[in-house]
C-alpha positions as CSV (number, residue, x, y, z in Angstrom):
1,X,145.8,49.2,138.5
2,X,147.0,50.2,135.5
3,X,144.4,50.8,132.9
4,X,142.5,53.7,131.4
5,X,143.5,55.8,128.5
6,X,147.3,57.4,128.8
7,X,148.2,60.6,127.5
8,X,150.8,62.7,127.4
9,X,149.8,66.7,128.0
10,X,152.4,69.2,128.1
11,X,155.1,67.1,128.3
12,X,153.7,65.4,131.1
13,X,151.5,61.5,130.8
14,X,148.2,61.7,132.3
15,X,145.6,59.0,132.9
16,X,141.7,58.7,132.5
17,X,140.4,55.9,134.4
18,X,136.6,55.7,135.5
19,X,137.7,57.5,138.5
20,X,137.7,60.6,136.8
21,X,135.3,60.5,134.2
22,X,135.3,57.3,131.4
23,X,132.5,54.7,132.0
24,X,135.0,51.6,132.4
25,X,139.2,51.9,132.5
26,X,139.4,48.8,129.4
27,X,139.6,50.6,125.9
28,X,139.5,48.8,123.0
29,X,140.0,51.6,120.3
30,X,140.0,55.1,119.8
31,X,139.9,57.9,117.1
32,X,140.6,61.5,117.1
33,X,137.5,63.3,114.5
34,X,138.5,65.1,111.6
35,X,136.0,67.8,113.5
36,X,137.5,71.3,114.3
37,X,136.8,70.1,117.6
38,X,139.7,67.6,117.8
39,X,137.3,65.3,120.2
40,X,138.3,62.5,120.8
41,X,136.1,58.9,120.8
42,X,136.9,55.8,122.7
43,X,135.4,52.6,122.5
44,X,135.3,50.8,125.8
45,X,134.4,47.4,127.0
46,X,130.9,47.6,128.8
47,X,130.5,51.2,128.9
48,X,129.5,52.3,125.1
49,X,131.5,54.8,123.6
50,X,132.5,58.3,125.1
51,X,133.5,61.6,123.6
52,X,135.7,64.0,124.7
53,X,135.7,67.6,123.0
54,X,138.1,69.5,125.6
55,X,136.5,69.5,128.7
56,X,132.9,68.2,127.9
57,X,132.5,64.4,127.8
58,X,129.5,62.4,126.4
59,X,128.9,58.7,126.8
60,X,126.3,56.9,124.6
61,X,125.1,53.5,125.5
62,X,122.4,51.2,124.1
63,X,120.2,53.8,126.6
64,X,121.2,56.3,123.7
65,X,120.8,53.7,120.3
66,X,123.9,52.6,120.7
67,X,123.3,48.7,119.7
68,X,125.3,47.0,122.7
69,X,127.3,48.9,125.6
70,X,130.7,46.8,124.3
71,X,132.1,48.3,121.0
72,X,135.8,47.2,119.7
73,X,135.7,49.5,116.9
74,X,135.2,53.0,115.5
75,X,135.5,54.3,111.9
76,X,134.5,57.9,111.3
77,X,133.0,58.6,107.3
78,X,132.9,62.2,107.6
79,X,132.8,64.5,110.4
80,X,129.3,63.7,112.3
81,X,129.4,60.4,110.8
82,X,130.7,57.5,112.2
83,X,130.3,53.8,112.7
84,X,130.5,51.4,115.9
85,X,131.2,48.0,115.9
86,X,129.6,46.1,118.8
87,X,130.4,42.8,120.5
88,X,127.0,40.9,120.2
89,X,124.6,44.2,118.9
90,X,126.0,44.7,115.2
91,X,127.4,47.9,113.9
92,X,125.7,51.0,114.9
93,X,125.7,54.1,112.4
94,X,125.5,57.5,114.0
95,X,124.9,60.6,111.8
96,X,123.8,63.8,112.6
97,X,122.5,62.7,116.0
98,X,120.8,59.5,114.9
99,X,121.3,56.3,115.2
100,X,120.8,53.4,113.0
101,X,121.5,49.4,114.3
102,X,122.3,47.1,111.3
103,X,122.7,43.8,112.7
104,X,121.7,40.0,112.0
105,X,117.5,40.7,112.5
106,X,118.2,43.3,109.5
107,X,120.1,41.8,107.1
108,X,123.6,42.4,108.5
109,X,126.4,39.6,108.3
110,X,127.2,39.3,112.0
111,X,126.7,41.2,115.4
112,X,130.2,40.8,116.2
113,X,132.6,43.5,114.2
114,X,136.0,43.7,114.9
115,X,137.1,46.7,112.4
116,X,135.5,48.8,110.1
117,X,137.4,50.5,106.7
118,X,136.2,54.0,105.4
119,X,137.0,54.6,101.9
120,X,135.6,55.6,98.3
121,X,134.6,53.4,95.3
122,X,136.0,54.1,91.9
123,X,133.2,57.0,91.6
124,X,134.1,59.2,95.0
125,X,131.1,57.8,96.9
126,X,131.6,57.1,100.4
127,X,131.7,53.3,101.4
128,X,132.5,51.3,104.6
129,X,133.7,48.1,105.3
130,X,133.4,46.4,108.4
131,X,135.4,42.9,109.2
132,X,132.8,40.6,111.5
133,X,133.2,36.7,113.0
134,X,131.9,35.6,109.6
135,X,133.6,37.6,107.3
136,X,133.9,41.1,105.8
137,X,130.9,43.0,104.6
138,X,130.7,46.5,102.7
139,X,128.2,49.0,103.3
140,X,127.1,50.8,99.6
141,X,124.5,52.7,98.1
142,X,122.6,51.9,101.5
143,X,122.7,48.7,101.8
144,X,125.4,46.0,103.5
145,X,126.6,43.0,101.2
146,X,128.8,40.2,102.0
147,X,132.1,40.3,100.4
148,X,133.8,37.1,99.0
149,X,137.3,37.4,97.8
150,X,137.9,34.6,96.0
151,X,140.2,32.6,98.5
152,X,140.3,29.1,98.8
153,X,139.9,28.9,102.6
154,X,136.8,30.2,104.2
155,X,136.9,33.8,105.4
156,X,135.6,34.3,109.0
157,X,136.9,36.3,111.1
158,X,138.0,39.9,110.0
159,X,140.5,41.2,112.3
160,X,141.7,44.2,110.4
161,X,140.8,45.8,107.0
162,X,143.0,48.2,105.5
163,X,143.5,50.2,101.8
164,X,146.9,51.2,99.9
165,X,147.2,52.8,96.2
166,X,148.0,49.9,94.0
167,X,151.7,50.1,92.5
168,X,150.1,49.7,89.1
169,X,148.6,52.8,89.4
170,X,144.9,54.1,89.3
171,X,143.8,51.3,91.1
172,X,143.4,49.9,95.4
173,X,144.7,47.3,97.2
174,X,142.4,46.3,99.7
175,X,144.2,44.2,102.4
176,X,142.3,41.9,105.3
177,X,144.0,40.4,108.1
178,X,141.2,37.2,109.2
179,X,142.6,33.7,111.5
180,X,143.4,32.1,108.1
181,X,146.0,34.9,106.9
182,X,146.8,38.1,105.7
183,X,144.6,38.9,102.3
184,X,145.1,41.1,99.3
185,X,142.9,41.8,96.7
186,X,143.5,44.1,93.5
187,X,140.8,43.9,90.7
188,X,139.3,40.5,91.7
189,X,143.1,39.0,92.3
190,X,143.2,37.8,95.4
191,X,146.6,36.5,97.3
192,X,146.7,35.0,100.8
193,X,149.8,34.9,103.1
């Protein structure tokens, strides 16, 4: 069997299966923090998310708030703060050792998120984007609201949400890969490929 997470340590690849530690050997994403820690957080199918810091390793499940034990995607905001995107429970938000569900019973676009997108608005403050199986949805000033860009053909699902400088300068090119085509949007122009 060939899955778990590879890594390469000292020149030599080593493997993490559930044999030795993660909750479930499929892994759909992972990020290293911007913690002086350098842990390391994978999001698995079926067994929640688990961090490694060195030797220590922590899993958190729905048992811990986690809103469903199979996440596809993690975005960190800051260090301590990060976001979970769930198959079926929503996205989860975990700051400072709480956690908080947003999902379809709270106002939330869909409990299935694919990707999320960390970034800043035009005034430094912190906002997420998360792409879900009915389109993309931006978390801002505490609350979640449904994005529309302006396309033609109905945007469902959000595969991948991503954020370059414009070449115009000053301004952001936010860029969303969904099952009808790539997306870009600058200033409320919106172009699909």
């Amino acid at each position: 069997d060939d899955s778990g997470l590879y890594f390469e340590e000292n020149g030599e690849w080593r493997v993490l299966t559930a044999k030795n530690g993660l909750p479930t050997n499929i892994i759909f994403s992972l990020i290293e923090t911007g913690a002086l820690d350098g842990s390391v957080w994978m999001a698995t199918l079926g067994g929640g998310v688990t961090r490694v810091e060195r030797s220590n390793w922590a899993t958190f499940t729905e048992a811990n708030g986690l809103p469903n034990k199979t996440v596809f995607a993690i975005a960190e905001n800051s260090p301590g703060d990060f976001w979970f995107g769930t198959y079926g429970g929503g996205a989860g938000h975990f700051e400072k050792g709480n956690w908080k569900v947003f999902n379809e019973n709270s106002n939330f676009l869909n409990n299935f998120v694919q990707c999320f997108l960390t970034t800043e608005n035009s005034k430094g403050e912190k906002i997420v984007y998360a792409g879900t199986d009915r389109g993309l949805a931006k978390f801002e000033n505490g609350k979640w609201n449904k994005i529309k860009l302006g396309t033609e053909k109905p945007l469902n699902e959000v595969w991948g949400i991503y954020e370059t400088e414009s070449e115009t300068g000053g301004g952001k090119i936010l860029w969303v890969a969904t099952n009808g085509g790539l997306i870009r949007s600058e200033n409320g122009a919106t172009e699909v490929f």
